[in-house]
C-alpha positions in Angstrom: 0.0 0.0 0.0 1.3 3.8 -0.8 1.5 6.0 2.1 -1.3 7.9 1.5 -3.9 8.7 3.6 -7.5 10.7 2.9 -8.8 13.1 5.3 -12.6 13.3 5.9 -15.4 14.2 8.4 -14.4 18.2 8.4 -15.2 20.9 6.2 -11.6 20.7 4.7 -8.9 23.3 4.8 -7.6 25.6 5.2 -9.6 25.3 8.8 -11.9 28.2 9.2 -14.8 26.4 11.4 -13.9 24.6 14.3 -11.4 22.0 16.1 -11.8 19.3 13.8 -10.6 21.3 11.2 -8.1 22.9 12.6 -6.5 19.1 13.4 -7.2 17.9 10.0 -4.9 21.1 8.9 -2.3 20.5 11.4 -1.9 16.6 11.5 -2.4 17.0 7.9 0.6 19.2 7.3 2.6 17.0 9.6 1.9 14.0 7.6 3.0 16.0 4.6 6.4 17.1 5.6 6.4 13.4 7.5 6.6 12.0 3.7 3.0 11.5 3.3 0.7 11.8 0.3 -2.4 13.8 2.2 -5.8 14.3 0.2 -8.2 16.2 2.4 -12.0 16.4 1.4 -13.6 20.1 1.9 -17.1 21.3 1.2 -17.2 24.6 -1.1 -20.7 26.3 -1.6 -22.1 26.0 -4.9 -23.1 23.4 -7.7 -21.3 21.5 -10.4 -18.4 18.7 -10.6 -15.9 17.4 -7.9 -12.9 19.9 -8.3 -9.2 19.2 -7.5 -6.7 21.7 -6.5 -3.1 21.7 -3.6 -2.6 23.8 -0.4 0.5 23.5 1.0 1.2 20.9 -0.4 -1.8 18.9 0.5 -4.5 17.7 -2.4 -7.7 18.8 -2.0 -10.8 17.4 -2.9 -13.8 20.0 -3.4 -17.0 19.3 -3.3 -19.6 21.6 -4.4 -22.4 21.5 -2.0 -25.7 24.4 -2.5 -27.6 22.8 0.6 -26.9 24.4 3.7 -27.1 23.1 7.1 -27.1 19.3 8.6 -28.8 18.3 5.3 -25.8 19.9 3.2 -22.7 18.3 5.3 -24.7 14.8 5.2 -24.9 15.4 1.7 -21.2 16.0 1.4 -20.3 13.6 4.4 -22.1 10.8 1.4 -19.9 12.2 -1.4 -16.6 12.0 0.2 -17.5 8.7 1.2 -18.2 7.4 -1.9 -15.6 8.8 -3.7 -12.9 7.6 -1.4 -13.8 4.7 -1.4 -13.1 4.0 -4.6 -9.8 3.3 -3.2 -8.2 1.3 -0.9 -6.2 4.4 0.6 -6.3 4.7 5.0 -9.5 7.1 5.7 -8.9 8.8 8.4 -12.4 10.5 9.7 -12.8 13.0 12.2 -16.3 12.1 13.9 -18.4 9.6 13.9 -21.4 11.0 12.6 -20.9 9.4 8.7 -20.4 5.7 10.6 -23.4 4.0 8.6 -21.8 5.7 5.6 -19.0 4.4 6.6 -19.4 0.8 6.0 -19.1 1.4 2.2 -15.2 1.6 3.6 -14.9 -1.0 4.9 -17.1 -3.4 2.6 -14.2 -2.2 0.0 -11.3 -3.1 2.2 -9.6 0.4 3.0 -8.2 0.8 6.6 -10.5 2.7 8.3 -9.5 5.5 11.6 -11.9 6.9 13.6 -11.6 10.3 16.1 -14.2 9.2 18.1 -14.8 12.9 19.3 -15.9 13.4 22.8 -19.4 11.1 23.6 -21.5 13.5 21.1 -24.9 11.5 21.4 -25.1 12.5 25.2 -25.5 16.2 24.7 -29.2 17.6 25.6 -28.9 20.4 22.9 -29.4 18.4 20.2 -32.6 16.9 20.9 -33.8 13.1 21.2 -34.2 12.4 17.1 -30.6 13.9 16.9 -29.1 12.1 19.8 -30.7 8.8 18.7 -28.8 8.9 15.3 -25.8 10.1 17.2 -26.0 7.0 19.0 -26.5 4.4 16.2 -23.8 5.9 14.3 -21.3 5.7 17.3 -22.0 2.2 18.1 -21.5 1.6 14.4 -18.3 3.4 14.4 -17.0 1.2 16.8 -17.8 -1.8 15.1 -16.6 -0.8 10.9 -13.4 1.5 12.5 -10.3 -0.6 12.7 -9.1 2.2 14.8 -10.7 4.3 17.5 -9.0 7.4 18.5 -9.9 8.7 21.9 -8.9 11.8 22.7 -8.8 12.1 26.8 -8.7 9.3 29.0 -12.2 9.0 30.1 -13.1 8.6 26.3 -10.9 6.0 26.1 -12.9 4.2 29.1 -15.6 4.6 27.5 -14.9 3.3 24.3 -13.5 0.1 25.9 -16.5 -0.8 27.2 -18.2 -0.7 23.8 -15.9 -2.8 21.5 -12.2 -4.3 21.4 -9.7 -2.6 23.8 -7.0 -3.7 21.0 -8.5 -1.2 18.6 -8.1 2.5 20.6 -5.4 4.9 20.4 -5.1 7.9 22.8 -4.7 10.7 20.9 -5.3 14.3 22.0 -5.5 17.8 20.7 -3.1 20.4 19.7 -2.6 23.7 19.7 0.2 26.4 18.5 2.3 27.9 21.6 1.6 32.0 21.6 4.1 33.8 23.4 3.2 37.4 22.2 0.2 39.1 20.6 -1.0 42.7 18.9 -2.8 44.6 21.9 -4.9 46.7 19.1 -7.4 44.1 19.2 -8.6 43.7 22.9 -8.4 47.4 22.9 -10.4 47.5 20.2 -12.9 45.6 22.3 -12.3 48.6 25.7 -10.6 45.4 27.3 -7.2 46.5 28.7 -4.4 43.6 28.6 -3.7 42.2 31.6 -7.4 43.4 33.1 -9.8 41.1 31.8 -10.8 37.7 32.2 -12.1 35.7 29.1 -15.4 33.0 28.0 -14.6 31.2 24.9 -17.5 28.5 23.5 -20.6 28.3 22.2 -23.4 30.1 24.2 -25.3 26.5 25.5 -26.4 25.6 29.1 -23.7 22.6 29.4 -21.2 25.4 29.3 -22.0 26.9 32.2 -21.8 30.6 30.9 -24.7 31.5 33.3 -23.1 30.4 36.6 -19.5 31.6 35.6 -20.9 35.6 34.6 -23.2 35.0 37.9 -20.2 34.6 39.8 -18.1 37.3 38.4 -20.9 39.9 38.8 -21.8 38.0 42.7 -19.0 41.0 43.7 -17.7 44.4 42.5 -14.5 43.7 40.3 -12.1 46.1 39.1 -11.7 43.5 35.7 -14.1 43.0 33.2 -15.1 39.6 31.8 -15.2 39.3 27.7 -17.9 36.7 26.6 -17.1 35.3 23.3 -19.5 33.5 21.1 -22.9 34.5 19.2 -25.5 35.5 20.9 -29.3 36.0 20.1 -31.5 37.1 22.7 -34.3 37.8 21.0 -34.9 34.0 20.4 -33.0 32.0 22.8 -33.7 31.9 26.4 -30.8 31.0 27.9 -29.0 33.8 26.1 -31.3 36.0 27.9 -30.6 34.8 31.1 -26.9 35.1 30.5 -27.2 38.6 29.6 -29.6 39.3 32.2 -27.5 38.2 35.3 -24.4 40.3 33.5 -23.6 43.9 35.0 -21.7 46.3 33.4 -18.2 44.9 33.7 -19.5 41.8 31.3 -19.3 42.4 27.3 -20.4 40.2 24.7 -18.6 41.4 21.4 -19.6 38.0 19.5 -18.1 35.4 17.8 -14.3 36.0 16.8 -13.5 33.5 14.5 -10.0 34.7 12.8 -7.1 32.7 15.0 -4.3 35.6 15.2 -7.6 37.7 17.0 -8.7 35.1 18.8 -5.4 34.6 20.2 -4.7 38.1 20.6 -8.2 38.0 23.1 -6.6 34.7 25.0 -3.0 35.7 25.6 -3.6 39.4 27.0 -6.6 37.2 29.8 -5.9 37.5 33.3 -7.7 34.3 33.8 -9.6 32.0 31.1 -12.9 30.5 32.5 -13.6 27.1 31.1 -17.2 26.3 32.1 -17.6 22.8 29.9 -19.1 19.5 31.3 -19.3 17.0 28.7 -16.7 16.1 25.9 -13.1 14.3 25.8 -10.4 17.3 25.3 -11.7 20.5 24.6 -9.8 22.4 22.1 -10.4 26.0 23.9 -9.6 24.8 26.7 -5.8 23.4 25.3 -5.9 26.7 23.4 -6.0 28.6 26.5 -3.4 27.2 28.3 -1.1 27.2 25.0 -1.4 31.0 25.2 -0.2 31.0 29.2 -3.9 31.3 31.0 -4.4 30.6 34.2 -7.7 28.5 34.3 -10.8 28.3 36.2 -12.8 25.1 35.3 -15.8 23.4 35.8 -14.7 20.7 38.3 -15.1 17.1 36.1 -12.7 14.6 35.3 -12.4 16.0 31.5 -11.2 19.2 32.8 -9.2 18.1 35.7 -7.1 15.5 33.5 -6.5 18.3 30.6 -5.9 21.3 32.3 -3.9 20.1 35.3 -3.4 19.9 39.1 -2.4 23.6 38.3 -5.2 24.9 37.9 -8.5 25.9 40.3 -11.8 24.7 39.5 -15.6 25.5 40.8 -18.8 23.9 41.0 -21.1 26.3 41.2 -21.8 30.1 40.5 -21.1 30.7 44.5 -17.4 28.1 44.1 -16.8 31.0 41.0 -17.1 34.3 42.9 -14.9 32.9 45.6 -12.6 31.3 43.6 -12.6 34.9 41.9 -11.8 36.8 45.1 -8.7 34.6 45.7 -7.1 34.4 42.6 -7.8 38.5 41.2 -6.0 39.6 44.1 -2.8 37.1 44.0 -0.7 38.1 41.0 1.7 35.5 42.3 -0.8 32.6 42.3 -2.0 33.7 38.6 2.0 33.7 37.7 1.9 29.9 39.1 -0.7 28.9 36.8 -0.2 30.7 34.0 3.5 28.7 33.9 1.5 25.3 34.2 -0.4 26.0 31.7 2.2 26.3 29.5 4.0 23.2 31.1 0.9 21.4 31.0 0.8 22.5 26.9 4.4 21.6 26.4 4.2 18.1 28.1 1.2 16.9 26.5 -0.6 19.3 23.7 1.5 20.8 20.8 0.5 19.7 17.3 4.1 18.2 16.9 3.6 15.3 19.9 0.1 15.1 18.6 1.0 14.9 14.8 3.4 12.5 15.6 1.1 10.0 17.5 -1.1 9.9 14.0 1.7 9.6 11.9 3.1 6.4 13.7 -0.3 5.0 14.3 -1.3 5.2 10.7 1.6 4.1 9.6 0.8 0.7 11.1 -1.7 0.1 8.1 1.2 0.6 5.4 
């Protein structure tokens, strides 16, 4: 077999959506410059023929997709699929949601490796029709993968109660160190570097958002809080209630999506609040501790084993606020964190250790 593998289950690259992309662009590159031949499948709006093009020296595959939503990435998800398998290159999928497409792969004999993402069929936001697919597709994932990837521990224990323990890999997440950032942009925002404390993640209940601003505002603080992410209140509740229980100190500029501004945001933070409880390895949270936060997190065994000993965590809005009055007025604890953090990062999270764990697992299937 050739050493080339075919990168599906994201929107392609270069990443521009989330943290699936951003590891298909990372491990993707690695494999590259590792001696790799790397064709990556991305979705591009608009009708007509399969197109073929390089970046970086990766091939891309692009797919012309006009429907938008769930119904347009299944759509894409099904032509990926079938065009890779055509071949008997190693598919290496982010996800699990195109398992029951997935078993066109393996009924034509090409390795199949499976980032089992975090246990997505649990979360209440997507509703029981949603969850209920989730959930056939993962237990059909871990039957057609010949390799699982878990990426956090307590994935990994998961997955070995559902199939073979012989067939999962711990792999985690990456993220690029930042040691220095353009100011222009907090400031842009009235946030002063060094004098803020950051949210970063999508505006849902199992996030926490509500009990972390709740606690911020529970006292008078001389920093304000940036909330990051896109917010409606004129049609989702628990947006309102978010906004409701800020004060003045709490601002909600939206969604920053471009990575230099987003990291610009995370390395001027006095403190990063990480308010997830479900999932494996979250990438904002390894993001934030690549750019030097210290961390207050949601007390559960997927934060606790990412971000650290290190770090301080709460369980509820009242466990933020005090947590809050401690740490904003110890410059010296901060300093101690903010150095795990990027111990924590170094030891365990940069794309190169990452990279390097896919390359030498996927090169078992040569």
């Amino acid at each position: 077999m050739n050493k080339t593998v075919r990168i599906l289950g994201t929107h392609g690259v270069p990443a521009a959506y989330g943290g699936f992309e951003t590891a298909a662009e990372n491990v993707g590159l690695f494999l590259s410059h590792a001696g790799w031949r790397v064709i990556v499948y991305c979705q591009v709006p608009g009708k007509g023929r399969i197109r073929f093009d390089r970046w970086q020296g990766l091939e891309r595959v692009l797919i012309p997709i006009s429907t938008e939503g769930w119904r347009g990435t299944s759509k894409f998800d099904l032509l990926s699929i079938r065009h890779a398998s055509a071949y008997r290159d190693i598919c290496l999928t982010f996800g699990y949601n195109t398992a029951l497409f997935n078993v066109a792969t393996r009924m034509r004999r090409a390795p199949l490796v499976i980032n089992m993402d975090g246990i997505e069929w649990s979360r209440s936001r997507w509703g029981l029709t949603r969850q209920t697919i989730l959930y056939v597709n993962e237990r059909i994932a871990c039957y057609v993968g010949n390799e699982l990837i878990a990426d956090h521990p307590e994935i990994e224990r998961y997955l070995r109660k559902k199939t073979r323990s012989d067939k999962i890999t711990m792999i985690t997440y990456g993220a690029d160190a930042v040691d220095d950032a353009d100011e222009r942009l907090p400031r842009s925002l009235g946030l002063e570097p060094g004098n803020y404390l950051s949210i970063v993640c999508r505006p849902i209940p199992e996030n926490s958002i509500f009990e972390m601003v709740q606690g911020f505002c529970a006292r008078p603080r001389a920093e304000k809080l940036v909330v990051l992410g896109s917010y409606d209140p004129a049609s989702d509740a628990y947006h309102r209630k978010v906004m409701a229980a800020a004060n003045e100190r709490v601002i909600f500029p939206g969604a920053i999506y471009d990575r230099d501004d987003l990291a610009a945001v995370r390395f001027h933070s006095k403190l990063y609040l990480h308010g997830h409880t479900v999932g494996g390895t979250n990438p904002s949270l390894v993001e934030a501790m690549a750019a030097g936060n210290p961390v207050l997190a949601h007390d559960n065994p997927y934060n606790r084993w990412t971000a650290g000993a290190g770090q301080e965590y709460f369980t509820s809005a009242d466990v933020v606020a005090r947590r809050l009055d401690v740490l904003l007025s110890s410059p010296s604890k901060l300093e101690q964190m903010s150095e795990s953090s990027r111990t924590r990062h170094r030891g365990e999270f940069t794309w190169a250790h990452v990279a390097g764990q896919y390359d030498k697992l996927l090169s078992r299937f040569i």
